[in-house]
Structures are given as C-alpha cells and as structure tokens.
C-alpha positions as CSV (number, residue, x, y, z in Angstrom):
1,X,124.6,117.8,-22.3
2,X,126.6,114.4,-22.0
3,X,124.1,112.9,-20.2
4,X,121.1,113.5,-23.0
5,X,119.4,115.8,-20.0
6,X,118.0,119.6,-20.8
7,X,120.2,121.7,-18.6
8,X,118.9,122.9,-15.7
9,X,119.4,127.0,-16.9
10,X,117.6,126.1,-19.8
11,X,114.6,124.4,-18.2
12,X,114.5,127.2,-15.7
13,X,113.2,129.2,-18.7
14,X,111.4,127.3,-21.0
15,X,108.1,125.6,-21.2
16,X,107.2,122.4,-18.2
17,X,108.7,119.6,-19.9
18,X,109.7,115.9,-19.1
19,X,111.8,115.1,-22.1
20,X,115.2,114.4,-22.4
21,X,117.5,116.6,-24.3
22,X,116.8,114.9,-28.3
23,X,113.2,115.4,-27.7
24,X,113.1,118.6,-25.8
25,X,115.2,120.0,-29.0
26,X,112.7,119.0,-31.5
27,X,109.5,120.2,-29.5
28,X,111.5,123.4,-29.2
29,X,112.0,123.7,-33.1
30,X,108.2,122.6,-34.1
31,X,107.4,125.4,-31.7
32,X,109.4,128.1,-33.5
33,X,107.7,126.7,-36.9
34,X,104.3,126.9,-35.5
35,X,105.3,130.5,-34.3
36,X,106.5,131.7,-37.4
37,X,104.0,130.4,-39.7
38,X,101.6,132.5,-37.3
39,X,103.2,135.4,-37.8
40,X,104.2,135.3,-41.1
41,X,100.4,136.6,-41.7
42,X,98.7,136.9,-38.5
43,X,95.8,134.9,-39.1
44,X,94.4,132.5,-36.7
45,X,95.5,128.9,-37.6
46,X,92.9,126.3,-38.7
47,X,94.0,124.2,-35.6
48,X,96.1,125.8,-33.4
49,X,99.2,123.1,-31.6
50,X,98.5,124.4,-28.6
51,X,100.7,122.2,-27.5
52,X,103.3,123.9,-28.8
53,X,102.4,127.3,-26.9
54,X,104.6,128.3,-24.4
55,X,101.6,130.0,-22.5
56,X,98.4,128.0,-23.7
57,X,96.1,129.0,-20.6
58,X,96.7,133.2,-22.4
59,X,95.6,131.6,-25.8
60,X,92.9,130.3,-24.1
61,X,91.7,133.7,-22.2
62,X,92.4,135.6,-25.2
63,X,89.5,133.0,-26.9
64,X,87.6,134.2,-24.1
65,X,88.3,137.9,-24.1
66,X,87.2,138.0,-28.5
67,X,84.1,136.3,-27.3
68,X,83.3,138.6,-24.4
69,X,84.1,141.5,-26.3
70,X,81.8,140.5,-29.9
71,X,78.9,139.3,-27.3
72,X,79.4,142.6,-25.0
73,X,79.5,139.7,-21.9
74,X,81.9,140.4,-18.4
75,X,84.7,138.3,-19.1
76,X,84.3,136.8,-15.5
77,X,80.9,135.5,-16.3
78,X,82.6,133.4,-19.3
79,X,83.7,129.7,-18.9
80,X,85.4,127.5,-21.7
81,X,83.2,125.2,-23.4
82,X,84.9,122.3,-25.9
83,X,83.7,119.6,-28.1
84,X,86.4,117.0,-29.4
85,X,85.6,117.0,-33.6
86,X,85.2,113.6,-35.4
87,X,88.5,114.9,-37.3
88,X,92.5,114.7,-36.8
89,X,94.4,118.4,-37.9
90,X,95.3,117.6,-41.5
91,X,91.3,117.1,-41.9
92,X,90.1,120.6,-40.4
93,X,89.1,122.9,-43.8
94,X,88.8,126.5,-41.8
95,X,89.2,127.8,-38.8
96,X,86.0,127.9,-36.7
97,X,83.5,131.6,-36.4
98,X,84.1,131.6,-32.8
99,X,86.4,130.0,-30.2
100,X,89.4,128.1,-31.8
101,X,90.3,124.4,-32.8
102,X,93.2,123.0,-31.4
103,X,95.4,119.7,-31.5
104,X,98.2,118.0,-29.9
105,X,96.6,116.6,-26.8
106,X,97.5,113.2,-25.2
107,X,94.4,110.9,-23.0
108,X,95.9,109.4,-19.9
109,X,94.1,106.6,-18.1
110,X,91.4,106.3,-21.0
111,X,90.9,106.6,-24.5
112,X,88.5,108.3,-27.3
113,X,86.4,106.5,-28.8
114,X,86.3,108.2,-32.6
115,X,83.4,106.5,-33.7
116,X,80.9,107.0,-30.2
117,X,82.3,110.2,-29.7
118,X,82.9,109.1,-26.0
119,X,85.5,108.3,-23.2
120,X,85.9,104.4,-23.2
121,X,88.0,102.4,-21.5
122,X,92.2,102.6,-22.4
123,X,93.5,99.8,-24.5
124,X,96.0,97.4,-22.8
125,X,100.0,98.8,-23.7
126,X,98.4,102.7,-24.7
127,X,99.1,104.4,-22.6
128,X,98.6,108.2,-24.6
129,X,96.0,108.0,-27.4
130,X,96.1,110.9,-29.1
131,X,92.9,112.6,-29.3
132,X,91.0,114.3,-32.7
133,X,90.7,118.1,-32.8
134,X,89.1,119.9,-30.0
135,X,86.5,122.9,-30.8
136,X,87.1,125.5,-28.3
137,X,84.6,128.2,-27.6
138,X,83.8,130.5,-25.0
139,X,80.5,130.9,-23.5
140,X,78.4,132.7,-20.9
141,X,78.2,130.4,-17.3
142,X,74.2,129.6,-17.4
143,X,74.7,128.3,-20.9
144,X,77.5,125.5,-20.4
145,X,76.6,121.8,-21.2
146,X,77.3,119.5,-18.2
147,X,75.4,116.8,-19.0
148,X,77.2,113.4,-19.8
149,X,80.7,115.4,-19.6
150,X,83.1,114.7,-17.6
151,X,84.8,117.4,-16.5
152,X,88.6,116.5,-18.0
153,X,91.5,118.6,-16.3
154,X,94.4,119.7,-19.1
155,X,97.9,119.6,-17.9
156,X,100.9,120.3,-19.7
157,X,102.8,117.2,-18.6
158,X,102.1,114.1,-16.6
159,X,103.8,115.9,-13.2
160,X,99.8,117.4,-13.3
161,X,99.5,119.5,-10.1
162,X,101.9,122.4,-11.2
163,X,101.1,122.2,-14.9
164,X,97.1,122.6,-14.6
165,X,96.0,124.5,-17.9
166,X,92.1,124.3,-17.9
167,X,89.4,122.1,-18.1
168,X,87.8,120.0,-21.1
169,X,84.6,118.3,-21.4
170,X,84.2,115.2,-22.4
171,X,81.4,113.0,-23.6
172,X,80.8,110.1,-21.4
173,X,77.7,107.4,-20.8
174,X,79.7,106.5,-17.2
175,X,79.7,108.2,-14.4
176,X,82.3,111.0,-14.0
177,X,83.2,108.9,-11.3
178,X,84.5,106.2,-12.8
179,X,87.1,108.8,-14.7
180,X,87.7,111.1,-11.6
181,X,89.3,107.6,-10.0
182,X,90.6,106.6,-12.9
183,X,92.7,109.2,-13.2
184,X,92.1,110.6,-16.6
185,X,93.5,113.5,-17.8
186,X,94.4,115.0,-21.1
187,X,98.0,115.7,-21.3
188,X,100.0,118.2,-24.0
189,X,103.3,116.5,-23.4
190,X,102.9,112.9,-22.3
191,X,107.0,112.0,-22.5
C-alpha cells in the first residue's frame, strides 16, 4: 500500500486492471454505484458502464440469450451486432427495444469521428478518445452488416491478449487494413 500499487491478493480477485492503487479505488467505488443503482429496481439502465462490469462478455451473452429467446433463434447461430450512437450517456433518453446501449469505452490507435460517424485518423498527444454510446444488439449470422466495418476487438485493458471481450464494428471508408496494422482497438480501461 506504500508504494500507491493494488496488492497483489486483491488483484488476484478483482477485475484486469492496470491502475495504480488511487485509481483502482475509485473504479472500484463507481462500480459499486453502478451496481446498486441497478439493483435498487432491476431495470435495465439507459446506458449500461460496461466498463464497470466485472464480467462484461456475460452482459453481453445475456443481450444475446433475451434476443434468441423473444426471436425463438439457437443462440449459437447469434453474433453481436453494434452501431456507435451520434450521442455521449448523459444524452441517451431510454433504453433501447432490443440489445443494450453501453458507454465507457476508450479508441486506441485511432479516433471517432462524431460528426462522419467513422474511424479517422488519432489526433497527435490522444492517445484514448473516448467514444459516444454504442447500440448493442444481437442478431442472427446471415443478417450481420460487414460492409465498411472494421471488425474492432474490445479488451478490457491495453495488456489485450488475455483481456479479449468481443468484437465491435466500426464504420470506416479505409480499408480494415489500414486499422488491423494500426493497431486499433477499443479499450474499457486505457490507464
């Protein structure tokens, strides 16, 4: 603790974090508050933090499972669909019919451009612009829009590889290409 570091028994069971110990403290209250708002009346948030999940790949397969189960579709023939909102959390008005919106997600290697509603190139010194609210939605495999996206990975820090949550699609006029060697990811905790 006298070193500002998150001790290693409480990493060993808590979320994949880079932080030090200030930080890490503070993400670990805002998640408590997002929890307890939640269950306070059980209702699905406008924008869900998922960010602030501990386990955001079962939020996202539970999004999947309501789907499958209201369409009457084989879960294994659904895939996650998302389109990134022209809106920030404080602007959503209701959560969405299907699928869920969420917040809290970092670009690495690239940024959004808000207006386009496109990946364009990262700004010199940003190295994690936040992104607006994603729309996520389940749908059935022959149905998912592939073209102009680049297929985004999701991790929950910059370490990537062990931290893989799912993919996002992304609007893009460049190749996928151009991000795939780039390096661009989205990222839920960019410290």
């Amino acid at each position: 603790l006298d070193h500002g570091e998150v001790p290693g028994t409480w990493a060993a069971v808590a979320y994949p974090s880079l932080q030090t110990l200030r930080p890490w403290l503070d993400n670990l209250l805002n998640r408590f508050h997002q929890l307890e708002a939640w269950s306070n009346d059980f209702v699905l948030p406008k924008s869900v933090w998922i960010s602030g999940l501990f386990n955001p790949m079962a939020f996202l397969t539970a999004v999947m499972q309501t789907t499958a189960r209201k369409n009457n579709l084989p879960l294994d023939k659904m895939v996650l669909q998302t389109e990134v909102l022209k809106k920030h959390e404080h602007d959503i008005g209701n959560a969405p019919r299907e699928g869920s919106h969420i917040h809290g997600l970092f670009l690495t290697g690239a940024k959004w451009d808000f207006v386009g509603g496109i990946l364009a190139n990262a700004d010199l010194k940003d190295l994690h612009p936040s992104m607006p609210v994603l729309h996520v939605r389940a749908l059935s495999i022959d149905k998912r829009e592939q073209k102009n996206m680049y297929q985004c990975p999701v991790y929950m820090t910059a370490m990537r590889g062990p931290t893989y949550v799912f993919t996002a699609q992304l609007k893009t006029h460049d190749p996928a290409s151009k991000w795939i060697l780039g390096g661009v990811a989205l990222l839920m905790n960019p410290d």
